[in-house]
C-alpha positions in Angstrom: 53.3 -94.1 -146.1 50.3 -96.1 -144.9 47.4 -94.6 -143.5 47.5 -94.8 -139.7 45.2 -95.6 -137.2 43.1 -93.1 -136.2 41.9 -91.7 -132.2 38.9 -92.6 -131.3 39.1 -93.2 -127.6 41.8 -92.7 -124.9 45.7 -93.8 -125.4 47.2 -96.1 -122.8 50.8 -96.0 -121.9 53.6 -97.7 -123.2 54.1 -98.6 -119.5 52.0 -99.8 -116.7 50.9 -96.7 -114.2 50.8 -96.0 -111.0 49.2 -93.6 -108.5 50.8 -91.2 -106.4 49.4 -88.7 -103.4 51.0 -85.7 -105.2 49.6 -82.9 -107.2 49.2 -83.3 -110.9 51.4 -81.5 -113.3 49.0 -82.1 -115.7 45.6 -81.0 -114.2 46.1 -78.2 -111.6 42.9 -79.1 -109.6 43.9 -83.4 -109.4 45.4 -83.9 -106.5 46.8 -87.4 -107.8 49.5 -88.1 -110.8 49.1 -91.2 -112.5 53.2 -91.7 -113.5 54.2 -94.9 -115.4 56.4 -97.4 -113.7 59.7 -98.6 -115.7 57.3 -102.3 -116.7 56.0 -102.3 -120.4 52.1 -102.3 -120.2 51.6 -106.1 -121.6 48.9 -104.9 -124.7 51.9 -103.0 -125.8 54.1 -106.0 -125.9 51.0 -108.1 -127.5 51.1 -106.0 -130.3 54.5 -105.7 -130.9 55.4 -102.3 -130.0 59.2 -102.4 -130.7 58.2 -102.9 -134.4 55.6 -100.0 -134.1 55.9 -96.6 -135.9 56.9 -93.7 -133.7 54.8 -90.9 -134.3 54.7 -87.0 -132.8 51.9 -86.3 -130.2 50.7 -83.1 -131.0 49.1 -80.9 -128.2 45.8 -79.5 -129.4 42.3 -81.1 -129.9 41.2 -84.2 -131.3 38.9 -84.1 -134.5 37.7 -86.5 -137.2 36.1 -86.4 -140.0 32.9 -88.0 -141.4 29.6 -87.8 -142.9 26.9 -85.5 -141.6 23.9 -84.5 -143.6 25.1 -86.4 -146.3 28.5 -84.6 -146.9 31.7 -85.0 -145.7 31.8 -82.9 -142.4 34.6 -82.2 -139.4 33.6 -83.3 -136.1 34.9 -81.7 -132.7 35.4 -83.8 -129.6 33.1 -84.0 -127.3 33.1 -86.4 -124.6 29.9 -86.6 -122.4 31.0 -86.1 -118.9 29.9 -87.1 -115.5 27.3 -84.2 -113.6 29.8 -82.3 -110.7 28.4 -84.7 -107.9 28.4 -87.8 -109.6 32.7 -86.7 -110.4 32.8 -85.6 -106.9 31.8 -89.5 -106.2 34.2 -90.8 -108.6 37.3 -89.2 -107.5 36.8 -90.0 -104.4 35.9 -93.3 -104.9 39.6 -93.0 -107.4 41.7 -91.9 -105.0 40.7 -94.0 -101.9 41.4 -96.9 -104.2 44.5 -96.0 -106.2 41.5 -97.4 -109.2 38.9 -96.5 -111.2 37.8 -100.3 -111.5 35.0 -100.8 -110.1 33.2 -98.3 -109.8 29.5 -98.1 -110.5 27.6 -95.4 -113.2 24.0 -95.2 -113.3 24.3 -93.7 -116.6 21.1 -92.2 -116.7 21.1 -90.2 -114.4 25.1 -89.5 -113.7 26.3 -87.8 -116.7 25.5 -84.2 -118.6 23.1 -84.1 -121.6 24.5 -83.8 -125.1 23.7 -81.8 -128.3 21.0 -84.1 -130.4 23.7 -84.3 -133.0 26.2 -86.2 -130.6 27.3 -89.1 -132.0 29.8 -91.8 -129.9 33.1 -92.5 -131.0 34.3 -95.8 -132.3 34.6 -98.9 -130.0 32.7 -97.3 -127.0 31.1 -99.9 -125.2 27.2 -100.5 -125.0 24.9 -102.0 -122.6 21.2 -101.8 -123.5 21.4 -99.7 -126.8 23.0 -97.0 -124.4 26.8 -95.7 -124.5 28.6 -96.4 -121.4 32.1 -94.8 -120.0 35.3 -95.7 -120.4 37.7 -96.4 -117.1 38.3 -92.5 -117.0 34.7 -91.9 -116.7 33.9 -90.7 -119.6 31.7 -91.1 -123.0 34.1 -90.2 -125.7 32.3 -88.6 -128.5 32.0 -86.5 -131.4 29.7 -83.3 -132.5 29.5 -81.5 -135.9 31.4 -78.3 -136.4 28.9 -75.7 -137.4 29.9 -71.9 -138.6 27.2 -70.6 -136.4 28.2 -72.5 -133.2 30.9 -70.1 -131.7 32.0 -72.4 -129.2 33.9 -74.5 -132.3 34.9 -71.2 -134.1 38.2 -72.0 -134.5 37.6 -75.7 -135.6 35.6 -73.9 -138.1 38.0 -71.5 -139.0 39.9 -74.6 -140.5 37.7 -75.9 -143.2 35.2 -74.2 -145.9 32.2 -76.4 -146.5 31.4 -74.7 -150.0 34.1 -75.6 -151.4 34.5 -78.9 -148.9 38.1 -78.3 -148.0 40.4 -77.7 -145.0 43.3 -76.3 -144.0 46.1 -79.1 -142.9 49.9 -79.2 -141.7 51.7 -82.2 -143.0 55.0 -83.1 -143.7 56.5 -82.9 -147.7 55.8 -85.9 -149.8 59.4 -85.3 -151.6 61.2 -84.1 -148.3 60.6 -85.5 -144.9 62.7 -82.8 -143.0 60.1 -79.9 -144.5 56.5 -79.5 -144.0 53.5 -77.7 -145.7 50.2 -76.5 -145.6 47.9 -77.5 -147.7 44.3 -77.5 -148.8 42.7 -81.1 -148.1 39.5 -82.1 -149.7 37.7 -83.5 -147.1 36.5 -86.4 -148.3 40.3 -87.2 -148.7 40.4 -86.8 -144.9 37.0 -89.5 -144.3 37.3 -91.3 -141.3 40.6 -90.0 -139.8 41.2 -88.1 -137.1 43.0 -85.1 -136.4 44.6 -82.8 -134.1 43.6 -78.5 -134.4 46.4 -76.6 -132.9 46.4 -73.1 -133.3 46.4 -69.5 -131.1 43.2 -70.4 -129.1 44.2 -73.9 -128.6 45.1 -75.4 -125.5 47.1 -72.6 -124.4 48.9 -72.7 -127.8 52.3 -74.5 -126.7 53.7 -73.8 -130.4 53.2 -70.0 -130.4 51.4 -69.9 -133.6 50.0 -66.6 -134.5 48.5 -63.9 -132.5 45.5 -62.3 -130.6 45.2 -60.1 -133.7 45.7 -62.8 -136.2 44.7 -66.5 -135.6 46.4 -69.2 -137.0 45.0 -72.5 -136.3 45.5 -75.9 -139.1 44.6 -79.6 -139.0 47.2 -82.3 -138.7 46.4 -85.6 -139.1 47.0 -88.3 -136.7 50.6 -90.1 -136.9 51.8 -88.0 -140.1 54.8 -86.6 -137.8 56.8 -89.5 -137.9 60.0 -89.6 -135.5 62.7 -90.5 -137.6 65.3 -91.6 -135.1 62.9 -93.2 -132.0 64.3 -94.0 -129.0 63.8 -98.0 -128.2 61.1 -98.5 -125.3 62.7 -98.8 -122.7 62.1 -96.5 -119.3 65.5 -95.2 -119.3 66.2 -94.8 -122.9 63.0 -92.6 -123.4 63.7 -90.5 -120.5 67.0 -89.7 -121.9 65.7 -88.8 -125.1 63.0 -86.3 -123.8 65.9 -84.9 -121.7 68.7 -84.9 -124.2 67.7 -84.8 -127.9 66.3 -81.9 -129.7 63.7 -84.6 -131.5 62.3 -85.0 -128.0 61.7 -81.5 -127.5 57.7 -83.1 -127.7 54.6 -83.7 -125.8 55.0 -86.9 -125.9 55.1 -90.5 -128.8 52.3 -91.6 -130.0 53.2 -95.8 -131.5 50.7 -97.2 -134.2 51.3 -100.7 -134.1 50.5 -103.3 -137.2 47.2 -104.9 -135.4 46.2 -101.0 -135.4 46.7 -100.4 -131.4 47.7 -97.3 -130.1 50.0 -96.9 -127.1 51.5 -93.3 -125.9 53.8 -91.9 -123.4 53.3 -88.3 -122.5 56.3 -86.4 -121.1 54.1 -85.9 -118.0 54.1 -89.9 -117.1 58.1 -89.3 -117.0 57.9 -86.6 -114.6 58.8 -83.9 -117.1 57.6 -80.2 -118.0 55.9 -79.5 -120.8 54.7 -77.3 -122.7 57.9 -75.9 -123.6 60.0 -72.6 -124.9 61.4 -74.5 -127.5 59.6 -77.2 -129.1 60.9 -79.6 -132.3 57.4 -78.7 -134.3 59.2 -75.4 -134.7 62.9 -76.4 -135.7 61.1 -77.5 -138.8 61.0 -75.4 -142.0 57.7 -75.0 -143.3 56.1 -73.8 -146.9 52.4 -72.6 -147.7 50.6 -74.4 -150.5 47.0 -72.9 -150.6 46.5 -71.7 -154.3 42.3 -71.6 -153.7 40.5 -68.4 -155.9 40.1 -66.2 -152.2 35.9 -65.5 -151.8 36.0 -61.9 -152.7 33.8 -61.3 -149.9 35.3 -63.3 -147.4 36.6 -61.2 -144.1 40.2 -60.8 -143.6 40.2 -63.0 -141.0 39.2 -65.8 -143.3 42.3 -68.3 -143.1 41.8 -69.5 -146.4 42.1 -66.5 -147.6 45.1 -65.7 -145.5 47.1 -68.4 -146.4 46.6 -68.1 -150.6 48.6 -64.4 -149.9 51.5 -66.1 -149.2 51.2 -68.9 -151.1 54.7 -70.3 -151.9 56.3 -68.7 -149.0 58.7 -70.5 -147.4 59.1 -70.1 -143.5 62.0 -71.3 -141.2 59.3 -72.5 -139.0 55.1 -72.4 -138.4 55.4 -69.9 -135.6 57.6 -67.3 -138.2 53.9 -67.5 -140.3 52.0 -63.7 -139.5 49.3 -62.1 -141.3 49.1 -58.5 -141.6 46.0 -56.6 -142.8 
């Protein structure tokens, strides 16, 4: 399977979008949904989505993975954000004009500081030496995952710098309906980017773990391929969210052959998500993490977790529980 491209700034749609004067299913505080129209967005067609590979989105947080300090190192996302008043201005200046063209940053002064270790992500745009924001307003970014920063505690959960590996979910090299977790050195992982899902994750739409007993795992950017896509078309895809238990997803994620990216997300259709019963867990899934445990290590270390069940095989990722 090649390697696929990796997320470094925001996804357009498959289609063009539109705005409407209604409440957002997405963000309960927007008081606008951007929903996509039934017209292919043109980039799409330049790159010749219909020949794209169809890949999961997975709900959780982006990540990546490159040098810092001289060692391979996993990054968190961290987008530098506009300050309350200058986002008051923004939306405001968004929803009067069904755009966000056009409007005018003094970047200076309009958006929050940064930790000094903030670095910006691939292809952001500069003027001056100095990062400026994207169309959504923002200054995507990344910031090292430290083991004493508790505000990334579970990104850091997933790797162990001593021994420079982390914990991923991918599917089987020798069976494409099964997947497994393994143990990924990171410099394996250099330059790609990844999404943590887990209990503390985004609301944790695949029920993984518990309060108790974490379980959070890497999983690399378009290795959930969809193996029967739906063609893109308006109708077609909206069917197949409805209909087919391969839909049962936040959305598609197509990496084209030029290396552009183009998603739809369930909530541009008009549909719910999360939901009860999602596809990631109709999959079976077996544990592969044969690392010597730290004897030391808490028994909340995941690493360690996961080597007392190595070779256990699991109807799906949310049947895998740790008990003390």
């Amino acid at each position: 399977m090649r390697r696929l491209g990796s997320v470094q700034q925001k996804i357009p749609c498959v289609f063009l979008t539109e705005v409407r004067n209604e409440p957002s299913r997405k963000r309960d505080c927007q008081q606008f949904q951007v929903v996509a129209t039934e017209n292919v967005n043109p980039a799409a067609l330049e790159s010749d989505i219909h020949c794209a590979a169809a890949t999961e989105k997975i709900d959780g947080t982006c990540c990546y993975v490159t040098t810092y300090k001289g060692e391979p190192y996993l990054w968190a996302r961290l987008d530098r954000k506009p300050t309350k008043q200058a986002d008051k201005r923004f939306k405001k200046y968004q929803y009067s004009q069904k755009t966000c063209k056009g409007f005018v940053w003094n970047v200076d002064e309009d958006f929050r500081e940064v930790p000094d270790s903030w670095i910006a992500a691939h292809r952001v745009q500069h003027e001056n030496g100095h990062p400026v924001p994207d169309e959504h307003g923002h200054i995507p970014g990344w910031v090292p995952v430290d083991h004493t920063n508790k505000q990334y505690c579970w990104h850091a959960s997933v790797v162990n710098y001593d021994t420079g590996v982390a914990l991923v979910l991918k599917t089987h090299m020798e069976d494409e309906g099964l997947l497994e977790i393994v143990s990924v050195p990171l410099a394996d992982l250099m330059e790609q980017t990844l999404e943590l899902i887990g209990t503390n994750v985004n609301g944790n739409p695949y029920g993984l773990g518990s309060k108790k007993h974490p379980v959070h795992v890497l999983v690399p950017h378009g290795v959930l391929r969809i193996r029967n896509p739906p063609p893109v078309e308006f109708q077609q895809l909206y069917s197949w969210f409805q209909e087919c238990q391969e839909g049962r997803v936040e959305g598609i994620v197509w990496h084209c052959d030029d290396g552009t990216l183009v998603k739809i997300h369930r909530h541009h259709l008009g549909l719910k998500w999360p939901l009860g019963d999602t596809f990631l867990n109709t999959r079976r899934v077996v544990v592969h993490i044969d690392e010597t445990p730290d004897p030391d290590a808490s028994d909340k270390d995941l690493f360690k977790s996961f080597s007392s069940i190595n070779g256990k095989l699991f109807s799906c990722i949310q049947d895998i529980q740790f008990e003390l």
